[in-house]
N, C-alpha and C positions, 0 to 999 in steps of 0.2 A: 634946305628945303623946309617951308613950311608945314605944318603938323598936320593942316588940315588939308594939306596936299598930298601928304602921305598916306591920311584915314581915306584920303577918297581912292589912291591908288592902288590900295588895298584890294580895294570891291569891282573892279571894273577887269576886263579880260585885255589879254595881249590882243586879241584878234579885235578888239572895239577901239583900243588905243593906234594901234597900226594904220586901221581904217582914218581914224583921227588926225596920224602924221599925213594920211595920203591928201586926207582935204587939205593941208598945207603944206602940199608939195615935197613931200618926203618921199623917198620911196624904198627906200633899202634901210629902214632902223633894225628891222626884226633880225637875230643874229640865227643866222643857219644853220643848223643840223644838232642844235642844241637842245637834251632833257632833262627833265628833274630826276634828282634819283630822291627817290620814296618820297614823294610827293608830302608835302605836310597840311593840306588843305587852307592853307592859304596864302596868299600873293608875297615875292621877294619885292623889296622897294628898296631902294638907299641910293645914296649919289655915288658914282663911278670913282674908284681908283684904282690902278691901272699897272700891269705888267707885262712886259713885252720880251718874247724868246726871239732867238735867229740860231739859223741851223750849226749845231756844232760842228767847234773842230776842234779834230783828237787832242791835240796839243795844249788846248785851254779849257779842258774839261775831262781831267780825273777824277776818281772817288775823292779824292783830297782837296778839292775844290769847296767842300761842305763843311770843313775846317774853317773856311775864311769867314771871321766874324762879320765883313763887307758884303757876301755871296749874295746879289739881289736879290735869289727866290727868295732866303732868308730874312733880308730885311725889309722886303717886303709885308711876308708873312707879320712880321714885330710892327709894322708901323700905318699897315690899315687902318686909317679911322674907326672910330668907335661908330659904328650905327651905317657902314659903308660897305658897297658890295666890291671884291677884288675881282678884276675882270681881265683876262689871261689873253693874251694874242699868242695860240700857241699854234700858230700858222694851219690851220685847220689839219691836224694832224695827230694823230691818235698812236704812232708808231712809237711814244716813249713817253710817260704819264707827266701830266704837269706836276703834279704835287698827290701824298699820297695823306692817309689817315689822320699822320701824325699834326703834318703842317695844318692840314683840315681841324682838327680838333683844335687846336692852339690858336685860329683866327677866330675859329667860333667863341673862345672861352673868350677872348678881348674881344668879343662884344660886335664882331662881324654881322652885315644883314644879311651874307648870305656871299657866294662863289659863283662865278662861270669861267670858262674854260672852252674855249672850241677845239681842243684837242680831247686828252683824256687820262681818269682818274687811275693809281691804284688803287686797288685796298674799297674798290668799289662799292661791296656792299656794307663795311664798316661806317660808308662816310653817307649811305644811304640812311644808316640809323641814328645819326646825329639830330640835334635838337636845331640846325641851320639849315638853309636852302641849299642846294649843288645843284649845277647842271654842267655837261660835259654830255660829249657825244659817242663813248663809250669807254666800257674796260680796258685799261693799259696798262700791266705789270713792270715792264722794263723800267730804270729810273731817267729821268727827264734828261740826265746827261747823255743817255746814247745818241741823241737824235738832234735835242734842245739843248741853249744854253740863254739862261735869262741874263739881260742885259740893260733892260731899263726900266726904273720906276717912275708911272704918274706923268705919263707922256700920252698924247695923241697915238690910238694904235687901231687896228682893226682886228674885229673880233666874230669870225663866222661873215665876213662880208658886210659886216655893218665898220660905219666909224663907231670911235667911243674915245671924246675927251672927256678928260678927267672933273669929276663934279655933275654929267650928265650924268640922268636919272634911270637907271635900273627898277625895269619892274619884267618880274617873271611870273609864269603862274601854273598852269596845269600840265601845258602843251610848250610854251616856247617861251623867249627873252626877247624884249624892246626895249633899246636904248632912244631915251628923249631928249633931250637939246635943252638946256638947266634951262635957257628965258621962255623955253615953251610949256615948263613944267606945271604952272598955275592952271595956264589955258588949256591946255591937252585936258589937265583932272577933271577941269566943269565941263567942257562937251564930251568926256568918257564918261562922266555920271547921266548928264542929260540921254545922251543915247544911249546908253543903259537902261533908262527907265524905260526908252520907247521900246527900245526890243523887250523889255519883260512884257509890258504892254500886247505887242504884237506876235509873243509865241503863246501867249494867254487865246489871243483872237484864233490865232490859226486853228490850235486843239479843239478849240469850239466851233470850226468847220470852215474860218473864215477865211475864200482866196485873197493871196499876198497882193494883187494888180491894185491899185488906188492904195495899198495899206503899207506895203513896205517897196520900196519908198511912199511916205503919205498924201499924194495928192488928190484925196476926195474928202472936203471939207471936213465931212459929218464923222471923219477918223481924228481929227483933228478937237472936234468938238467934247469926243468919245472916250479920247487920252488922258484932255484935262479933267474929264469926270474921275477918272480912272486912276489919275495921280491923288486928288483928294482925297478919294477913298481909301487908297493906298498908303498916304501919304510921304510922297513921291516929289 
């Protein structure tokens, strides 16, 4: 990814980028039922790599399984890209934690952008106060073997009902996760900045009394006229 596709993915919202996929024809990137825990005021970015669970069984997932220096959660955890967000298919499922504190801290210290998980975390609000992103869609103490058994690294997986191949672009922010499609990643940034600007534009207009009919969406010229005043002064 480009740097100045990342400064710009930074500053734009899930809910303007989503809007973004839908003008081209996307419609399920946003991953479901996913939050940040302790939000750190500003945006997760990085390209996707990727872990994928399936439902255990007893026989292939004892505590002694955590011995095996090969254990995917594990070697996943060691082989995250540096500046990459680890993005967990854990069947939308919360009944047994995907990963707890420890593994959390250890991706963040190798230079992780940040975690999700559509299942969920132990050790919840330790991983809330880390200096990385998380999102997961709630507290889950049990360990990930009662329920999950990870099984593949850096594969095509689904995450909260979204796809997410590996290298697609992770961007989270206050409220939710959108995963972006890597060739759409340049083009997505410049019309989430451009509509950015318009919407600060037109919650500027509203406060000051102005009805949204001609202004949002903009079809009355002299809004039009009103914006580019609006961007120069801005400098927008």
């Amino acid at each position: 990814m480009k740097d100045a596709t990342r400064e710009k993915l930074m500053n734009v919202s899930v809910a303007t980028l989503a809007s973004v996929m839908y003008k081209h024809g996307l419609r399920n990137q946003v991953i479901q039922g996913v939050n940040p825990l302790g939000w750190k005021g500003k945006n997760m970015v990085g390209p996707a790599f990727t872990l994928r669970y399936i439902p255990a069984r007893e026989d292939r997932n004892p505590m002694t399984v955590f011995r095996n220096a090969d254990h995917p959660q594990r070697v996943a955890i060691e082989t995250c890209p540096d500046g990459h967000v680890l993005v967990m298919d854990s069947r939308k499922q919360a009944i047994a934690a995907s990963a707890g504190d420890i593994l959390i801290t250890r991706l963040m210290m190798r230079g992780a952008a940040g975690v999700v998980t559509d299942g969920g975390f132990r050790d919840a609000a330790t991983i809330a106060e880390l200096d990385m992103p998380a999102y997961h869609t709630r507290p889950s103490s049990p360990t990930n073997l009662t329920n999950n058994e990870a099984i593949a690294i850096n594969e095509p997986i689904g995450c909260g009902d979204a796809p997410v191949f590996p290298g697609d672009i992770v961007v989270g922010d206050a409220d939710c996760v959108i995963i972006i499609p890597e060739a759409l990643a340049d083009e997505a940034a410049d019309e989430a900045v451009e509509m950015t600007a318009y919407e600060d534009f037109v919650i500027e207009k509203v406060k000051s009394g102005t009805p949204i009919i001609g202004l949002y969406p903009q079809t009355k010229p002299e809004f039009a006229d009103e914006f580019a005043d609006w961007r120069k002064t801005n400098n927008r």
